[in-house]
C-alpha positions in Angstrom: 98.3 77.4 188.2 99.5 73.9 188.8 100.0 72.0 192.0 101.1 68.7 193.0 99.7 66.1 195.0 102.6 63.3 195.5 100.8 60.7 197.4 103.5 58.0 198.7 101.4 54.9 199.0 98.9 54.7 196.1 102.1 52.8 194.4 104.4 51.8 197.2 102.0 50.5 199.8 99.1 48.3 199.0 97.7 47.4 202.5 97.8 51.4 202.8 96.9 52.5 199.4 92.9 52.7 199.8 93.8 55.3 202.9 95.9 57.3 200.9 94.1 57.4 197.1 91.2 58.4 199.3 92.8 61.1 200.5 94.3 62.1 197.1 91.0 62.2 196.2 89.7 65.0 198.1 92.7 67.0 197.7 92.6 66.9 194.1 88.5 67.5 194.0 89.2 70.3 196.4 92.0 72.2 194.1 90.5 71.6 191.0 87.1 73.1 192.4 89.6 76.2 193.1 90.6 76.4 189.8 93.9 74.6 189.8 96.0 72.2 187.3 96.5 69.2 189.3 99.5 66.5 189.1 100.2 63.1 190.3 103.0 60.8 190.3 102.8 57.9 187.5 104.2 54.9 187.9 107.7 54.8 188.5 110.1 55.7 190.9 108.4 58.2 193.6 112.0 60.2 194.1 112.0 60.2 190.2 108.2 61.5 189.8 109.1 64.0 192.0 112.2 65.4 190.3 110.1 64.9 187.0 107.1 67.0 188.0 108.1 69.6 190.5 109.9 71.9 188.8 107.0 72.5 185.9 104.0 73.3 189.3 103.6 76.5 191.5 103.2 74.0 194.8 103.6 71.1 195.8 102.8 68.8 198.5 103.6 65.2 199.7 101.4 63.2 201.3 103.9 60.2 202.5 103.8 57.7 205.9 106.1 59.8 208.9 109.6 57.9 208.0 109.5 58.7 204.6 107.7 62.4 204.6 110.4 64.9 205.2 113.1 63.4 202.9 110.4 64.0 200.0 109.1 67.0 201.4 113.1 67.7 201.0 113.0 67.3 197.4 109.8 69.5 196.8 110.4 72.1 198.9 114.2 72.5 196.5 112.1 72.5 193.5 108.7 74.4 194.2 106.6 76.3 197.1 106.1 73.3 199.5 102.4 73.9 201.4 103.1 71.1 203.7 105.0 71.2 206.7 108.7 71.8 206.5 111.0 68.8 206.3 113.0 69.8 209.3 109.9 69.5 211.6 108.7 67.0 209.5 111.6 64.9 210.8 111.6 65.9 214.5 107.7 64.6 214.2 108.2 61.4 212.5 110.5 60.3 215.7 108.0 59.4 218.5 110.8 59.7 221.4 112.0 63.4 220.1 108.8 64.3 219.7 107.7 63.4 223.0 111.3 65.0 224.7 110.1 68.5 223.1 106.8 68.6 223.9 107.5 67.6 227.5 110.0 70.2 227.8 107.3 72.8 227.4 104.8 71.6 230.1 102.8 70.2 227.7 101.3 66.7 228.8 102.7 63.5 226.9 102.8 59.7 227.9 105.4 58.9 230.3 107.7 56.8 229.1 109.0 52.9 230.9 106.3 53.9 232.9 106.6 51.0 236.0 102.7 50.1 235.4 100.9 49.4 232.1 102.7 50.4 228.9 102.3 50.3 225.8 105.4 49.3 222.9 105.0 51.4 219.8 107.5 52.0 216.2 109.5 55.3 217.2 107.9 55.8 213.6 104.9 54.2 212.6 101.2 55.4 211.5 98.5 54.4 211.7 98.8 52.6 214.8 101.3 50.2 213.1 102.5 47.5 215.3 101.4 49.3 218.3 100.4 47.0 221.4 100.1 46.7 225.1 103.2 45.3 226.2 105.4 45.9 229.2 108.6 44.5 227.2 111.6 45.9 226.6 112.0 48.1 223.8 114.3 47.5 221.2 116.2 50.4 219.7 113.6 51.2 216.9 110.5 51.3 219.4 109.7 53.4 222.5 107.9 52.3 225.4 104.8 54.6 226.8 102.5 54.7 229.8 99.1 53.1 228.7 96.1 55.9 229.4 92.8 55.4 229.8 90.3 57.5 228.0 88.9 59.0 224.7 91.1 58.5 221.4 90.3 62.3 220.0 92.5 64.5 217.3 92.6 67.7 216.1 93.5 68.9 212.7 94.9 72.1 212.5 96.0 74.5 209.4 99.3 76.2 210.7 100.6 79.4 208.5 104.0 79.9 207.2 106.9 79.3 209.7 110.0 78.6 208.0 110.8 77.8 204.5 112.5 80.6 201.5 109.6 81.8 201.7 109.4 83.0 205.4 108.5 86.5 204.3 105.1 85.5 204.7 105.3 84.7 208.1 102.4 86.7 210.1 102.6 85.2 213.7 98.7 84.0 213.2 98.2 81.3 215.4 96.9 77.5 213.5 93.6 77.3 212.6 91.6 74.5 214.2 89.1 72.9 211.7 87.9 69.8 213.6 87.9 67.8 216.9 87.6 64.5 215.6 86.8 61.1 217.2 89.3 58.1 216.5 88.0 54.7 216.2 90.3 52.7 218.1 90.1 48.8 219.0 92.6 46.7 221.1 92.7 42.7 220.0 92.9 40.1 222.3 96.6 40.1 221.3 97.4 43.4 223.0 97.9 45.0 219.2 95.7 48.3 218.4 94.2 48.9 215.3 93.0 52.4 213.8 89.8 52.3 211.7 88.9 55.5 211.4 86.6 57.8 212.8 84.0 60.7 213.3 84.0 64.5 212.7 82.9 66.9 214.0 82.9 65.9 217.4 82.0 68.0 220.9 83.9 67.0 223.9 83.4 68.3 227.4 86.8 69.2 227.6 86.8 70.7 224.2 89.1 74.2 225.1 92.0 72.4 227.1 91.9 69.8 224.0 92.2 72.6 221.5 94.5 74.4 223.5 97.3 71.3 224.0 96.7 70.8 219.8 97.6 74.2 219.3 100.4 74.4 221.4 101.7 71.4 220.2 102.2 72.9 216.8 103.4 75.8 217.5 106.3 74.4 219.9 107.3 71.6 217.0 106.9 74.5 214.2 104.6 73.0 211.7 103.0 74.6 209.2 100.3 73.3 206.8 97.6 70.7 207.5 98.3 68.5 211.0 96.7 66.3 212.9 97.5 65.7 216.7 96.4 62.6 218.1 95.9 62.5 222.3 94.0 60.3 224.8 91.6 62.3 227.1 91.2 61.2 230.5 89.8 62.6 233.8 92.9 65.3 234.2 92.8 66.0 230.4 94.5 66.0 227.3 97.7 63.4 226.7 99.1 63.8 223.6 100.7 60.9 221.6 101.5 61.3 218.4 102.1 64.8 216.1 101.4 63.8 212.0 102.6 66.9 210.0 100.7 66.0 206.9 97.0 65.3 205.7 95.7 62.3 207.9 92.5 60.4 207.2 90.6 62.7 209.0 90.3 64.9 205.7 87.6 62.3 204.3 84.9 63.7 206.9 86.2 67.1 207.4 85.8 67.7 203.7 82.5 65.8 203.2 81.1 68.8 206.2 83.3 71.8 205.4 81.4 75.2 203.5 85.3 75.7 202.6 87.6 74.6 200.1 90.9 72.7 201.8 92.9 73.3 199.0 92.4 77.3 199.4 93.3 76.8 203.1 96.5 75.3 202.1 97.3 77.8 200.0 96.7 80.5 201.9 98.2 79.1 205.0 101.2 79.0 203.1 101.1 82.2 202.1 100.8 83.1 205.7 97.1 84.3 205.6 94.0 81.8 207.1 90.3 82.1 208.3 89.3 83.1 211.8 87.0 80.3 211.2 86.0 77.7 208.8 82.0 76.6 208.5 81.4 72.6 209.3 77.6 71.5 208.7 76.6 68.0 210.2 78.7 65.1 210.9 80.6 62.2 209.0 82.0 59.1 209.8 85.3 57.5 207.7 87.1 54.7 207.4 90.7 54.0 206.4 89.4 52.3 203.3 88.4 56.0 202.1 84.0 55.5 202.9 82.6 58.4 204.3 79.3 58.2 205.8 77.0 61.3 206.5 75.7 60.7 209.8 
């Protein structure tokens, strides 16, 4: 069988194509090491490659920064099974604001927003922590403005099953799968501007169930499906989240350098509405977002 992986930035982005080749990379290990046929874009038009390759695979997934994900994920899931999230949530994700509105409608903690004390000015889409710095300024129209927290940089990545999609028949109610509480390397310049450089996995946490529990809500209210990674700030009352990423984040470099499972069968199955009570991590690994991975 035959899947592709359509990874946006290997040859559209060059300050973020280490980051994403890297995690091609373990994808493609992962699948083949499963037994499958694996694809990739050439050079060329992305839309194009896509058109080109999907319809001749059995899935396909995009791996693409959050403004650009669900208009490709658009395109794949017309032309084969999509394991990735669905475009529709895909969107509502990529916009920092929405995302925020939803969450906060269902008691679930998120940054408050023109908050009268320290804030911090972010892209209503971004990743990475692109152009994201403490600032009390006004936003413009293409950037929010959010309450500046105090405390641990943690994410979770999750495995959600089938939602949504032609292929809804699947749907079993299983809740997502958490594979990892990971640690996020995050440093502020003397310029106010964060910068993301990875980070550590597994990771224990003493307020490890209410983190797990505000992930997995989190998904399940914004209904995504396949591999996502919620990022939050942890202080003394608990979990804040800040950002929702529907899609394979760097955090796959150390989760698959410690996982007894294959990722690419997670997928898979996840999509086909079936996924582990568990998965097996052994020891620990550190990552950067120029794709090292160090056993630590």
């Amino acid at each position: 069988m035959k899947v592709l992986l359509a990874e946006y930035t290997i040859l559209n982005n060059s300050r973020l194509a280490p980051e994403g080749a890297a995690m091609l990379s373990v994808l493609r290990n992962s699948f083949s090491r499963s037994g499958y046929e694996v694809l990739t874009p050439e050079r060329g038009v992305f839309e194009e490659e896509l058109k080109r390759l999907a319809p001749s695979v059995d899935y396909g997934l995009v791996i693409a920064p959050d403004e650009y994900l669900s208009r490709y994920t658009c395109l794949i899931e017309n032309m084969t099974f999509n394991i990735g999230c669905d475009s529709m949530s895909a969107a509502i994700c990529a916009n920092k604001d929405k995302t925020s509105d939803i969450l906060e409608s269902h008691g679930i903690r998120v940054p408050k927003r023109n908050f009268t004390g320290k804030n911090v000015k972010k892209p209503k889409y971004g990743c990475g922590a692109d152009g994201v710095l403490i600032s009390n300024e006004n936003p413009s129209p293409n950037e929010c403005l959010q309450e500046f927290i105090e405390g641990d940089h943690i994410s979770v990545s999750l495995v959600a099953s089938r939602v949504v999609g032609e292929s809804c028949f699947y749907f079993t109610g299983a809740g997502p799968l958490v594979l990892s509480i990971n640690k996020q390397n995050i440093t502020i310049d003397k310029n106010g501007l964060f910068h993301y450089e990875g980070g550590e996995t597994p990771v224990s946490h003493p307020k490890e169930e209410a983190i797990k529990k505000a992930a997995i809500d989190a998904v399940k209210v914004l209904g995504c499906q396949g591999y996502v990674g919620v990022d939050m700030v942890v202080d003394e009352s608990g979990p804040v989240i800040v950002d929702v990423n529907p899609r394979i984040t760097t955090s796959i470099l150390g989760i698959a350098a410690c996982m007894k499972e294959e990722i690419g069968e997670i997928l898979i199955s996840a999509a086909k509405g079936v996924l582990p009570s568990e998965v097996h991590l052994e020891g620990r690994a550190g990552y950067d977002t120029k794709g090292n991975v160090t056993l630590l």
